[in-house]
N, CA, C and O atoms as CSV, one atom per row, in Angstrom:
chain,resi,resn,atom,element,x,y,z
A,1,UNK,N,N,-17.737,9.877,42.304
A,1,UNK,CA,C,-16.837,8.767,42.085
A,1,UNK,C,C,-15.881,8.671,43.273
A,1,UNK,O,O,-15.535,9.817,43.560
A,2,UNK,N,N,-15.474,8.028,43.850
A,2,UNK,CA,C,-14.797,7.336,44.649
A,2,UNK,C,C,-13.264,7.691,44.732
A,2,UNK,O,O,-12.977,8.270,43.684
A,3,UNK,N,N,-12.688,7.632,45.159
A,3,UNK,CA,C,-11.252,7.655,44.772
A,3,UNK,C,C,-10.565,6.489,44.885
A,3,UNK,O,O,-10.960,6.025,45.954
A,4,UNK,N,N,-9.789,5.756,44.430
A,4,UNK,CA,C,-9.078,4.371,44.748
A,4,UNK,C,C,-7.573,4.967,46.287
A,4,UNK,O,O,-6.750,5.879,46.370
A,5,UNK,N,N,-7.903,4.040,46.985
A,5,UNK,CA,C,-7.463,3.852,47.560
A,5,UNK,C,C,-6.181,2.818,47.928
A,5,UNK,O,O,-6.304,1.598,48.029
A,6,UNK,N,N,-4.750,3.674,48.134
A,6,UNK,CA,C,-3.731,2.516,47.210
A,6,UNK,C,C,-3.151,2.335,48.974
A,6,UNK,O,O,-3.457,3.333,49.627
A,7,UNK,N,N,-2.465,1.356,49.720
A,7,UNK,CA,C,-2.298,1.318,50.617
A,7,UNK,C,C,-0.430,0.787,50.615
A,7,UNK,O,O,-0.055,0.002,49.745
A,8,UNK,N,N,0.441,1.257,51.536
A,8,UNK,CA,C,1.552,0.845,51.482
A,8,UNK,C,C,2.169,0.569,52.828
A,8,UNK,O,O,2.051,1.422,53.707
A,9,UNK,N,N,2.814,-0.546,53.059
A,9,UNK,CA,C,3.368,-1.284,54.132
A,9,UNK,C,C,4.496,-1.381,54.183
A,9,UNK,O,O,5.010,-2.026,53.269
A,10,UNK,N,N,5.451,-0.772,55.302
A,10,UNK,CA,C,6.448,-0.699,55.823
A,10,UNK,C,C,6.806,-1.263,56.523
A,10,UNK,O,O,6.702,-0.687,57.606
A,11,UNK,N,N,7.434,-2.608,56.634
A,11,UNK,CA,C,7.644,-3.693,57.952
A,11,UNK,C,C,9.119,-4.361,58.177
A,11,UNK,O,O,9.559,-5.283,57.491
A,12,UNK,N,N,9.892,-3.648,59.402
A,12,UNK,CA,C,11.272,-3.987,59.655
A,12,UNK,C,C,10.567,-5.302,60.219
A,12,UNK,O,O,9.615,-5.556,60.957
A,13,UNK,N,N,11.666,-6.110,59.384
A,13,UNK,CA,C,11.868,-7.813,60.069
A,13,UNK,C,C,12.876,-8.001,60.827
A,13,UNK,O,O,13.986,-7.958,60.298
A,14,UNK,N,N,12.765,-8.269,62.313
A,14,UNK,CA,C,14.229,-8.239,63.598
A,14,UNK,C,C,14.942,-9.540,62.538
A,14,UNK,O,O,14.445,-10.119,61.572
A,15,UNK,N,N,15.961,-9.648,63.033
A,15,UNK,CA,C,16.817,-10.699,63.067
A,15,UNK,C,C,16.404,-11.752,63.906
A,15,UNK,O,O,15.859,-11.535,64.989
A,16,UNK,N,N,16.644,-12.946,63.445
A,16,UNK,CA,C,16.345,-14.243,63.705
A,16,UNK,C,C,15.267,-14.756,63.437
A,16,UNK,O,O,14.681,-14.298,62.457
A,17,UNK,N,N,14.529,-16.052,64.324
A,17,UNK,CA,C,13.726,-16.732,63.630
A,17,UNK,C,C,12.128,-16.062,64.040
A,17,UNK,O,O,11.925,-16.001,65.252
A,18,UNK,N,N,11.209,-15.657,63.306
A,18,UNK,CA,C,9.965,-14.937,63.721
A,18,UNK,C,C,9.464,-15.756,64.739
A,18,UNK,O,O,9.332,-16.970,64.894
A,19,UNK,N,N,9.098,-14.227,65.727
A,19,UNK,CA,C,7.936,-14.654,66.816
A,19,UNK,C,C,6.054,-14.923,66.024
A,19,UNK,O,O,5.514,-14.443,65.027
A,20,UNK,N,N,5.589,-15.895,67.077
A,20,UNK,CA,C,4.055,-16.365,66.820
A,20,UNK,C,C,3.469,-15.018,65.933
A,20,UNK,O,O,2.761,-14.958,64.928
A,21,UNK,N,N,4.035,-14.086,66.694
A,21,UNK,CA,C,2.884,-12.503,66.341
A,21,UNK,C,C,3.214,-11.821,64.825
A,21,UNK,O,O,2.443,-11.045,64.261
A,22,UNK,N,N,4.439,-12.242,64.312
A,22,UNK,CA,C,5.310,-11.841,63.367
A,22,UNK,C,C,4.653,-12.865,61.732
A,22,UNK,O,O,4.391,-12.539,60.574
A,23,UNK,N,N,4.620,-14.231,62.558
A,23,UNK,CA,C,3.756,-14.765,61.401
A,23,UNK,C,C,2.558,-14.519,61.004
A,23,UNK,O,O,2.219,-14.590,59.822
A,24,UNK,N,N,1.772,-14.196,61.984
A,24,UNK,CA,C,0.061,-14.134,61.724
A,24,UNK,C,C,-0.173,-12.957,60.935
A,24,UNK,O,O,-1.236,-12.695,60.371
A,25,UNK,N,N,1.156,-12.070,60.920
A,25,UNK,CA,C,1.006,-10.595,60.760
A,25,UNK,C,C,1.213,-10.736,59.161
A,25,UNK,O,O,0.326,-10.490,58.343
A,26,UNK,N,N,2.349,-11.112,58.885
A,26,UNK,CA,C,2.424,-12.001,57.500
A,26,UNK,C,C,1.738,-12.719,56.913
A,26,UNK,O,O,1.837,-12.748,55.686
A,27,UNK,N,N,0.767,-13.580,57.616
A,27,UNK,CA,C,0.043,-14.580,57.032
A,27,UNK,C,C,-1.453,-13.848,56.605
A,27,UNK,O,O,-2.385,-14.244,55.903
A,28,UNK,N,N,-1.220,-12.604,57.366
A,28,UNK,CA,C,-2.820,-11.813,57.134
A,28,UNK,C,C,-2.723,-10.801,55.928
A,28,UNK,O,O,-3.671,-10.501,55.203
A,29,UNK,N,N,-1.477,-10.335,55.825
A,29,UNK,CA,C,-1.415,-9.512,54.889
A,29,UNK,C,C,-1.371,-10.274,53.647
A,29,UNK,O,O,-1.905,-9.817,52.636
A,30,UNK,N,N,-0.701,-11.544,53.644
A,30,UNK,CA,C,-0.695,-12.010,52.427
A,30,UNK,C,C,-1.666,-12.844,52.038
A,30,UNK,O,O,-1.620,-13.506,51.002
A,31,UNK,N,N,-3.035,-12.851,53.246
A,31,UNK,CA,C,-4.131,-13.396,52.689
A,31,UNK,C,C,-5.015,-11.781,52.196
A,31,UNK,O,O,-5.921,-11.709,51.366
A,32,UNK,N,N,-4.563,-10.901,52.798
A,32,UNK,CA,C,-5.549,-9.412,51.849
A,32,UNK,C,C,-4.821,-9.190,50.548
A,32,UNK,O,O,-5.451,-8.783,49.571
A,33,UNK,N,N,-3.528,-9.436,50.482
A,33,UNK,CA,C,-2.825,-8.886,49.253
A,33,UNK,C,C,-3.228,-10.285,47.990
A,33,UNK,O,O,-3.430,-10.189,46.780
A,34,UNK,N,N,-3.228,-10.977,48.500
A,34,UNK,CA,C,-3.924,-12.609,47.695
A,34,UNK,C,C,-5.484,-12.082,47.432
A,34,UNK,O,O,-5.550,-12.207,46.209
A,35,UNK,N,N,-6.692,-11.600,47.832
A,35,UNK,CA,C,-7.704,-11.734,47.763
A,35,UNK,C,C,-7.907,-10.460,47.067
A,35,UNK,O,O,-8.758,-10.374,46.182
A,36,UNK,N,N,-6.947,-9.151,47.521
A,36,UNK,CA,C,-7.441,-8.010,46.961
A,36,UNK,C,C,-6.852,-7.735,45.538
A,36,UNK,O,O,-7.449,-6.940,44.812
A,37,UNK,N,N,-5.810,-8.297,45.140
A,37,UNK,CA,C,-4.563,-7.293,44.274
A,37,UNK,C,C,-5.369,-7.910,42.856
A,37,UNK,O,O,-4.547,-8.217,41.992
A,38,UNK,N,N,-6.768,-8.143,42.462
A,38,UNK,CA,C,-7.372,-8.351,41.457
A,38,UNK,C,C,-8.683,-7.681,41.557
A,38,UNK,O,O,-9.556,-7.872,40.710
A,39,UNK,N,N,-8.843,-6.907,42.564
A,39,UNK,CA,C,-10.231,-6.350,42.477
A,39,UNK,C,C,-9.937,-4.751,41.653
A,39,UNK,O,O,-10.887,-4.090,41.235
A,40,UNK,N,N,-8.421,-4.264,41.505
A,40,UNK,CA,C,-8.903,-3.046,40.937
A,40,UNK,C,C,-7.820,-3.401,39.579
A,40,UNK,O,O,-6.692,-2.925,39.709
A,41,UNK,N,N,-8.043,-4.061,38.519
A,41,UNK,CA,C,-7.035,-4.819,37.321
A,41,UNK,C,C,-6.842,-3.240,36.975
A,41,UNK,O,O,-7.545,-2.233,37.061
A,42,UNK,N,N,-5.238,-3.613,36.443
A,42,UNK,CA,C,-4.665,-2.491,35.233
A,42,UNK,C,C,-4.961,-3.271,34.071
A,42,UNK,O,O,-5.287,-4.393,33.683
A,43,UNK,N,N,-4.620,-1.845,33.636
A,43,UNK,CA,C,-4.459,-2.068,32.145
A,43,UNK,C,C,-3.317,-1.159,32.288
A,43,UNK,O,O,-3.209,-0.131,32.957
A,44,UNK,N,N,-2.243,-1.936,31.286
A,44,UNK,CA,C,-0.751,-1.274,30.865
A,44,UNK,C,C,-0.418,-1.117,29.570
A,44,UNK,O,O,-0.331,-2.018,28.736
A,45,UNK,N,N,-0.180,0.364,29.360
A,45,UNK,CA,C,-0.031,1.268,27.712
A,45,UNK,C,C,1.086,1.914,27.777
A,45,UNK,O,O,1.525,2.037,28.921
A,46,UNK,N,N,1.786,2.434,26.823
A,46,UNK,CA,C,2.853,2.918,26.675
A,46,UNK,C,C,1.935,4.695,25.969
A,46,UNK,O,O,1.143,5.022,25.085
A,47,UNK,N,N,2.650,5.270,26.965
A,47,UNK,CA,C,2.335,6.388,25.907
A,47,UNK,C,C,3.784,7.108,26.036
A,47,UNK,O,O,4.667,6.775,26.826
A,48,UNK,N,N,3.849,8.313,24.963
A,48,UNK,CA,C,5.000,9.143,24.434
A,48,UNK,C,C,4.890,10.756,25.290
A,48,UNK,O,O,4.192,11.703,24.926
A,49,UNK,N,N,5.512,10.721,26.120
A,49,UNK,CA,C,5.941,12.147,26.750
A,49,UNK,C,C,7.120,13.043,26.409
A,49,UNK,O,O,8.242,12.578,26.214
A,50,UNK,N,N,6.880,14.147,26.353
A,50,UNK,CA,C,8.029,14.711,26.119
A,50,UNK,C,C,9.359,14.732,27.429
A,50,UNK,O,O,9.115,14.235,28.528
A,51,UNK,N,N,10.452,15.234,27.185
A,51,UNK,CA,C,10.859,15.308,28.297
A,51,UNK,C,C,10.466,16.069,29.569
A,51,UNK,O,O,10.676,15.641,30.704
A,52,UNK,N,N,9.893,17.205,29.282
A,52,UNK,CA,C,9.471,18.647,29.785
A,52,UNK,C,C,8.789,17.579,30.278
A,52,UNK,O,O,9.441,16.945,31.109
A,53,UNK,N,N,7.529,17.098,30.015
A,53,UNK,CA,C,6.321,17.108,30.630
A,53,UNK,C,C,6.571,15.412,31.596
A,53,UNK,O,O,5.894,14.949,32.515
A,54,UNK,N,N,7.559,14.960,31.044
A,54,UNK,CA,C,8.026,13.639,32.310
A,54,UNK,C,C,9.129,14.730,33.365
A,54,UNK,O,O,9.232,14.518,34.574
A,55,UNK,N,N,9.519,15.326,32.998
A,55,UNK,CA,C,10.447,15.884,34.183
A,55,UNK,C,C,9.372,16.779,34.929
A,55,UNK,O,O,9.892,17.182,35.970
A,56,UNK,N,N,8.174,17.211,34.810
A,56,UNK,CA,C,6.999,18.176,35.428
A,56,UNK,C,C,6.442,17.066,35.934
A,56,UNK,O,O,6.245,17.240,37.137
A,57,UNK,N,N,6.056,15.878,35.531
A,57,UNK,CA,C,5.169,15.090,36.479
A,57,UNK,C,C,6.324,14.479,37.790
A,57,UNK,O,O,5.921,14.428,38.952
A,58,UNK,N,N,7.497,14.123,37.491
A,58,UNK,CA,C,8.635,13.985,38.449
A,58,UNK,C,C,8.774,14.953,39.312
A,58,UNK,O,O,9.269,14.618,40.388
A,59,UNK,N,N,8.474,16.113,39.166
A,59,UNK,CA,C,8.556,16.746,40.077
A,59,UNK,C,C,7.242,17.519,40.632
A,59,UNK,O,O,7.165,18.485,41.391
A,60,UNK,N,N,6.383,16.868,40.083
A,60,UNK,CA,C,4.983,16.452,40.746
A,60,UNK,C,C,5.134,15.172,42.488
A,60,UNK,O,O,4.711,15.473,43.604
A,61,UNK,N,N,5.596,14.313,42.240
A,61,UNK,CA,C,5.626,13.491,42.837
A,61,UNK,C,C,5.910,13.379,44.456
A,61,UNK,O,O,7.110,13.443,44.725
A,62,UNK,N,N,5.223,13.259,45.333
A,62,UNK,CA,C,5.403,13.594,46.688
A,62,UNK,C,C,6.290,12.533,47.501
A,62,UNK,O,O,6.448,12.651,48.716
A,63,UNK,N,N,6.805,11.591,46.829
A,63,UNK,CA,C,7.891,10.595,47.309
A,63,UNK,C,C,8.388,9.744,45.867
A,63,UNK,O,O,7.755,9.654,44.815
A,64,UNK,N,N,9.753,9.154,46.204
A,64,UNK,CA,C,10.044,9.276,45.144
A,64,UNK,C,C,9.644,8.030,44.535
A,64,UNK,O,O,9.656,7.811,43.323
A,65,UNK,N,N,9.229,7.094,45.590
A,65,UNK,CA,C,8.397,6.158,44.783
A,65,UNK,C,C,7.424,5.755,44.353
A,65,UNK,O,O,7.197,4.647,43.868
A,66,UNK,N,N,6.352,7.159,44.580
A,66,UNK,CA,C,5.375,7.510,43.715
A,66,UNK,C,C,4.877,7.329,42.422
A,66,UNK,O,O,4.817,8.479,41.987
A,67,UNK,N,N,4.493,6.587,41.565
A,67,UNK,CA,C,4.616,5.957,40.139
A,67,UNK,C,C,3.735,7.500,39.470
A,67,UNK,O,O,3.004,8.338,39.997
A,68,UNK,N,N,4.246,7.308,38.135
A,68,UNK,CA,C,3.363,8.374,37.265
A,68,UNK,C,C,1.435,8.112,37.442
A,68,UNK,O,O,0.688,9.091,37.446
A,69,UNK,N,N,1.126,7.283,37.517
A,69,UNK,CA,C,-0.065,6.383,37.459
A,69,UNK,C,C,-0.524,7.272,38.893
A,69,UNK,O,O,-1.500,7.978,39.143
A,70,UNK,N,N,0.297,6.995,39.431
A,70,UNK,CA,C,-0.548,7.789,41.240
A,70,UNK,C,C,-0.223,9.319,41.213
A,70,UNK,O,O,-0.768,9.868,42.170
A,71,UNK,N,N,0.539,10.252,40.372
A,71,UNK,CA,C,0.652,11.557,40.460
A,71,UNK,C,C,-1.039,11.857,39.542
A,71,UNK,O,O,-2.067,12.465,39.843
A,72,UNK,N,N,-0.625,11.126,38.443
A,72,UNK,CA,C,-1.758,11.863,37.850
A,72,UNK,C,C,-3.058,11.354,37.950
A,72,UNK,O,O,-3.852,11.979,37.247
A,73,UNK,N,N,-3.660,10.200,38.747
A,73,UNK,CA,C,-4.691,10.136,39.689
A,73,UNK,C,C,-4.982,11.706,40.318
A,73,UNK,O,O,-6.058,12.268,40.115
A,74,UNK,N,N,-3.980,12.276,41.032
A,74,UNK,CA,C,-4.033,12.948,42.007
A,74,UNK,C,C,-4.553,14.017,40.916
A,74,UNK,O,O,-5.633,14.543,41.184
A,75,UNK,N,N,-4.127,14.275,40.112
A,75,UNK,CA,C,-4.082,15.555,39.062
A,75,UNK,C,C,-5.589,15.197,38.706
A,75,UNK,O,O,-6.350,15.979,39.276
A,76,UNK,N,N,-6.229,14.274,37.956
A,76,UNK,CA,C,-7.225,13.601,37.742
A,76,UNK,C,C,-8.439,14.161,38.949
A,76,UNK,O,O,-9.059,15.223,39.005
A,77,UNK,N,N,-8.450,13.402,39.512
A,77,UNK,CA,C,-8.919,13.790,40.974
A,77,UNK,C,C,-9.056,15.161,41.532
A,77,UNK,O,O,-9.921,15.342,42.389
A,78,UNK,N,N,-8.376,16.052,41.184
A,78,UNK,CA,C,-8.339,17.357,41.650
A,78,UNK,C,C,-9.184,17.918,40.922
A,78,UNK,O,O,-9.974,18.695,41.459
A,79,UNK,N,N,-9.264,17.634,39.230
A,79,UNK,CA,C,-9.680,18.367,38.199
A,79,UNK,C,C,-11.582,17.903,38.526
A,79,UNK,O,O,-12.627,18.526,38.339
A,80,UNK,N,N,-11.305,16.674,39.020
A,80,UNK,CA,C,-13.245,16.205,39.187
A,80,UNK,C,C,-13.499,16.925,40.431
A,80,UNK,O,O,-14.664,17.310,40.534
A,81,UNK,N,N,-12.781,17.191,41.334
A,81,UNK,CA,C,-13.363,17.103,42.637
A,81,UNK,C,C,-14.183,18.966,42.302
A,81,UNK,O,O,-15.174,19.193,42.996
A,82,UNK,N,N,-13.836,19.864,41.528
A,82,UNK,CA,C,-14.573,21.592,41.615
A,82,UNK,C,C,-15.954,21.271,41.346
A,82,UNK,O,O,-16.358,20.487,40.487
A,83,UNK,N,N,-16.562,21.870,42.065
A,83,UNK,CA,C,-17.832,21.702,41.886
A,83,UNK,C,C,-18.217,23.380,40.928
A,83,UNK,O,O,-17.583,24.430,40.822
A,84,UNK,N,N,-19.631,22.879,40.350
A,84,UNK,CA,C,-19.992,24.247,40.066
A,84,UNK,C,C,-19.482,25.347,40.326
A,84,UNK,O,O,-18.722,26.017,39.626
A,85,UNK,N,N,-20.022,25.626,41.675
A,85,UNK,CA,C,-20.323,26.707,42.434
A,85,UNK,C,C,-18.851,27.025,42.289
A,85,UNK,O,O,-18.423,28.074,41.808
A,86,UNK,N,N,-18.083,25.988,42.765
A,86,UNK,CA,C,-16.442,26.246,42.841
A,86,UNK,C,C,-15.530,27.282,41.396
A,86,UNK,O,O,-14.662,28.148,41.509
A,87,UNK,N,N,-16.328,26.597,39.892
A,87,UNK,CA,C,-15.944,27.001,38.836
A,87,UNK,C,C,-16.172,28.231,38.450
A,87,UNK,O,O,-15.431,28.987,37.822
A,88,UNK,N,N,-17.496,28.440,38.955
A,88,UNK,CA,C,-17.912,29.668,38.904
A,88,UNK,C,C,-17.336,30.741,39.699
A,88,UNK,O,O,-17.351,31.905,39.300
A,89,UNK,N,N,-16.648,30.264,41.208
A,89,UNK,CA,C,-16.409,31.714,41.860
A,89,UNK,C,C,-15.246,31.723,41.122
A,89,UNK,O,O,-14.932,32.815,40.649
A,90,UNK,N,N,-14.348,30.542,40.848
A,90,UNK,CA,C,-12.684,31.443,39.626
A,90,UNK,C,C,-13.285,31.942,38.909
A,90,UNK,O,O,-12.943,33.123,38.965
A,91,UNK,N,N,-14.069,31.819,38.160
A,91,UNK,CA,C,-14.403,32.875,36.860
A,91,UNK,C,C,-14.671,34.233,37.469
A,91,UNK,O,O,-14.486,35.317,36.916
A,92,UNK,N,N,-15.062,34.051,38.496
A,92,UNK,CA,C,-15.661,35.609,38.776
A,92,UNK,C,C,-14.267,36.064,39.546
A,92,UNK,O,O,-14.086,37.224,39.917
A,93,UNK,N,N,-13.471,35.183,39.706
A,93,UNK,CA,C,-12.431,35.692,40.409
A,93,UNK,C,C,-10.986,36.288,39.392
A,93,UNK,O,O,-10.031,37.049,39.540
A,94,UNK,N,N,-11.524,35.451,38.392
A,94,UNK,CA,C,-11.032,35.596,37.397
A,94,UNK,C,C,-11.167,37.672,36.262
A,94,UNK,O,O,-10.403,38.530,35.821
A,95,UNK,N,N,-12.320,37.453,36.342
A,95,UNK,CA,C,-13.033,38.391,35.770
A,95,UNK,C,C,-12.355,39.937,36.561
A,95,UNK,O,O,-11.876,40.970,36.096
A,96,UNK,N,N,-12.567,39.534,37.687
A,96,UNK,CA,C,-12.086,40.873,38.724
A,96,UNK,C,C,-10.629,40.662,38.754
A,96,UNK,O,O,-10.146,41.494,39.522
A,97,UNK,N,N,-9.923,40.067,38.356
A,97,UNK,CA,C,-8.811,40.471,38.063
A,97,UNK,C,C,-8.557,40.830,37.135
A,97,UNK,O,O,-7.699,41.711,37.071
A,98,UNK,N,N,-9.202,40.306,35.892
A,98,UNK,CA,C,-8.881,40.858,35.149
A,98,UNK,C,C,-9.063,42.821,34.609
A,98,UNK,O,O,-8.483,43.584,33.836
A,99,UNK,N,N,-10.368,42.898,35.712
A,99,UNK,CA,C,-10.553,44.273,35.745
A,99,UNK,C,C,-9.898,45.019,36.759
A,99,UNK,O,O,-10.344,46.089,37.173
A,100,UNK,N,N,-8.765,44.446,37.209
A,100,UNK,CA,C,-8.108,45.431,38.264
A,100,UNK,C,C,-8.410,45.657,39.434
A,100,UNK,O,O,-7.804,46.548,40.029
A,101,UNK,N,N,-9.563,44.815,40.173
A,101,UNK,CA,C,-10.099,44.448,41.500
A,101,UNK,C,C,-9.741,43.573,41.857
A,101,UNK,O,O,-10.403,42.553,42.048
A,102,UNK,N,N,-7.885,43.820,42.164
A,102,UNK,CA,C,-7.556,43.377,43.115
A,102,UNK,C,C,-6.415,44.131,43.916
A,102,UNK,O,O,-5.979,45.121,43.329
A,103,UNK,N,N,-5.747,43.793,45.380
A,103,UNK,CA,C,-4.745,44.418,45.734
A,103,UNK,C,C,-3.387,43.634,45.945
A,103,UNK,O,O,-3.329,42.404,45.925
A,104,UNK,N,N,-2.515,44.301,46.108
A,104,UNK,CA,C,-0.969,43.404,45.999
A,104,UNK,C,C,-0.616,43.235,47.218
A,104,UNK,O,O,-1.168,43.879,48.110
A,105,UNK,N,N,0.279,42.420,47.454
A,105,UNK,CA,C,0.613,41.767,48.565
A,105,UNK,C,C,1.362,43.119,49.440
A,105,UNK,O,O,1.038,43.395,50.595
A,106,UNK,N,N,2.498,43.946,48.587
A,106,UNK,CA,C,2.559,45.266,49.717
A,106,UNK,C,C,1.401,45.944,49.919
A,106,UNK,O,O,1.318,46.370,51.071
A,107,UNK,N,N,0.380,46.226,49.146
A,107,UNK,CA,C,-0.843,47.033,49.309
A,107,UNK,C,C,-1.083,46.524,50.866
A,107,UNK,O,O,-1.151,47.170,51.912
A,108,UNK,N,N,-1.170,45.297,50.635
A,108,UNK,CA,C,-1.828,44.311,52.113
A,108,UNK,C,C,-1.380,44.950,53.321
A,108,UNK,O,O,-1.904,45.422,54.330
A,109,UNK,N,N,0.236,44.736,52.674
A,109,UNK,CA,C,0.911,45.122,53.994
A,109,UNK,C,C,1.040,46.432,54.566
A,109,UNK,O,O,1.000,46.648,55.777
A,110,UNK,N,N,1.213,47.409,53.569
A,110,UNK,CA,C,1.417,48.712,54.615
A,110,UNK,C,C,-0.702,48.900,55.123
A,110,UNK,O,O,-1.075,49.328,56.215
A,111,UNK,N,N,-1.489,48.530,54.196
A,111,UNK,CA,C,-2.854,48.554,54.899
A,111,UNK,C,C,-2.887,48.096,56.626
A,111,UNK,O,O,-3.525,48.619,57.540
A,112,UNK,N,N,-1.859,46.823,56.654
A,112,UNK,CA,C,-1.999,46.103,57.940
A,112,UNK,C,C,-1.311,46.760,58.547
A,112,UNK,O,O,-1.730,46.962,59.686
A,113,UNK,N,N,0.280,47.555,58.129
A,113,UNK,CA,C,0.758,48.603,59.115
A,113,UNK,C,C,1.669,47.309,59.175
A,113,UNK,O,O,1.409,46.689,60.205
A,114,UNK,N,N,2.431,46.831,58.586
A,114,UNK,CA,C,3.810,45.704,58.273
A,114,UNK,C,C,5.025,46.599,57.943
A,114,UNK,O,O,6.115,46.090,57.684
């Protein structure tokens, strides 16, 4: 599956009346934002969060105008992207920890001579 691709535009407008290059630039975006902003429709629901878990996705968020909708894409997205092979080596990575095959971060270090 694909990932949607959300795009965002940042454009200081100088003062005074726009140059030739300033309109076309405008006139192009608002012929992609006219042609595109119906090819991927929402649908808008209300659902019930606790506070905990709206203050955890807030501080999920990598800018602050990041909408809930695009954090948990990302969360979404992460959870499809493990492959097999991927699921399988945590389990086994899993497993050996749980049996005590593993070492600690000072272990590491006096090994490396830190």
């Amino acid at each position: 599956m694909l990932a949607q691709v959300r795009w965002v535009f940042w454009v200081q407008i100088p003062p005074g009346p726009l140059s030739s290059w300033y309109r076309m630039l405008w006139h192009t975006i608002g012929i992609y934002i006219s042609r595109f902003r119906d090819v991927h429709p929402v649908a808008t629901t209300t659902i019930q969060l606790s506070k905990e878990t709206k203050k955890t996705l807030e501080s999920m968020k990598l800018h602050p105008r990041e909408t809930y909708e695009e954090v948990l894409e990302r969360i979404l997205e992460d959870l499809r992207e493990l492959s097999e092979q991927t699921k399988k080596e945590i389990e086994q990575a899993i497993r050996e920890i749980k049996a005590g095959k593993y070492r600690t971060h000072e272990q590491l270090r006096s090994e490396m001579g830190y």
